[in-house]
C-alpha positions as CSV (number, residue, x, y, z in Angstrom):
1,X,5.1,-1.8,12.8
2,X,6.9,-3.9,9.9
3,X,8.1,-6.7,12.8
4,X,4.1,-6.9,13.9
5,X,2.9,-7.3,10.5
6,X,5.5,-10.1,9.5
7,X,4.5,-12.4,12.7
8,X,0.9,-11.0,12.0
9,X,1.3,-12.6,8.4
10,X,3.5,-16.1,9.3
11,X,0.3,-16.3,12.1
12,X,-2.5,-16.1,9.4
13,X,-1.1,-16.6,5.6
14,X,-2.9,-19.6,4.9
15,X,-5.8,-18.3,6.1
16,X,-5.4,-15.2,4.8
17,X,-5.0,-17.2,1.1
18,X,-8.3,-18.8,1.5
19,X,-10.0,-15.3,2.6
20,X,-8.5,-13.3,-0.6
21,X,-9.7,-16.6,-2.9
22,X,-13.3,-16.0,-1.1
23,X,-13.1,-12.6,-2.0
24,X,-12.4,-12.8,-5.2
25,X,-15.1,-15.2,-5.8
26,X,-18.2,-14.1,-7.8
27,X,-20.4,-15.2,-5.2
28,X,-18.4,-13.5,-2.5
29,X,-21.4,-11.9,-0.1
30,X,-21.2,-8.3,0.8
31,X,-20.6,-9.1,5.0
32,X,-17.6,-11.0,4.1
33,X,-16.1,-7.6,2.1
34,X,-17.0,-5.4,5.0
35,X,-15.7,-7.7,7.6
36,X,-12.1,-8.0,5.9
37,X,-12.2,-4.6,5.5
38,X,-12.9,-3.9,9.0
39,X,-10.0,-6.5,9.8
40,X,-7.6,-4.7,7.4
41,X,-8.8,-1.4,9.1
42,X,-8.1,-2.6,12.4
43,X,-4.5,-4.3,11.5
44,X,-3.3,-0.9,9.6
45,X,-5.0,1.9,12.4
46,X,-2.8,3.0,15.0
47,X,-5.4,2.9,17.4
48,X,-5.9,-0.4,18.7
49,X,-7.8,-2.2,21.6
50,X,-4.8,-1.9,23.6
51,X,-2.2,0.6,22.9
52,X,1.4,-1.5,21.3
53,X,3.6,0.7,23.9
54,X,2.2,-1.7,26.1
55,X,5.1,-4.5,27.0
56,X,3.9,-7.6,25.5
57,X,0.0,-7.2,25.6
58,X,0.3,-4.4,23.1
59,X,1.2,-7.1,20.4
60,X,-0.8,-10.0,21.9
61,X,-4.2,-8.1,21.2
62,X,-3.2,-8.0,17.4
63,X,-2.0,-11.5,17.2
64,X,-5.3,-12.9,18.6
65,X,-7.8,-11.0,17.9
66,X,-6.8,-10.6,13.6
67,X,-6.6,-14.7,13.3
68,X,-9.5,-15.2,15.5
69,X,-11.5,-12.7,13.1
70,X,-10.6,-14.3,9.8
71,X,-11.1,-18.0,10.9
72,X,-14.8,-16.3,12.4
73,X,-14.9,-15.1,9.1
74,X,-13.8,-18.2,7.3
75,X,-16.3,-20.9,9.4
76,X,-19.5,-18.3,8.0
77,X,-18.7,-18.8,4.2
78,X,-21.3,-20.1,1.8
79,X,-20.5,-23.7,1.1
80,X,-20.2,-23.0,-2.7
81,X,-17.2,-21.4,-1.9
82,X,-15.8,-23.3,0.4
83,X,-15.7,-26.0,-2.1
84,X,-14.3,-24.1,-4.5
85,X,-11.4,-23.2,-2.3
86,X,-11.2,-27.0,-1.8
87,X,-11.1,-27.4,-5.2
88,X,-8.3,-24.8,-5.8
89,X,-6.3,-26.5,-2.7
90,X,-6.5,-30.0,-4.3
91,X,-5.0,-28.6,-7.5
């Protein structure tokens, strides 16, 4: 499980940065909490869309479908914050 979640996390940490800034942002809208919930939900769960005892595909499913979620998540934000997180970036 730890092995999965550190390539999980070298895979998303930048993105994963911008998602917690939007989170924490006072204008943060209520889908974008549920939806990283969800993803967080889905990363922690021991269920998963295919099983990890699987050879290879077991981690694959994991490793595509959590980045592909957060970017998804990432291209929907409000432009306010997306130029705050711009801001933050640029120092």
């Amino acid at each position: 499980m730890w092995k999965r979640l550190t390539l999980l996390w070298s895979l998303v940490r930048g993105d994963a940065r911008e998602l917690w800034f939007a989170l924490r942002h006072p204008a943060a809208p209520g889908w974008l909490k549920l939806g990283s919930v969800l993803i967080a939900l889905y990363v922690l769960s021991p269920i998963d869309l295919i099983p990890d005892v699987v050879p290879v595909f077991g981690v694959v499913d994991d490793l595509l479908l959590v980045p592909l979620a957060i970017r998804w998540l990432l291209k929907r934000l409000p432009p306010d914050i997306v130029e705050a997180a711009a801001r933050r970036r640029a120092g």
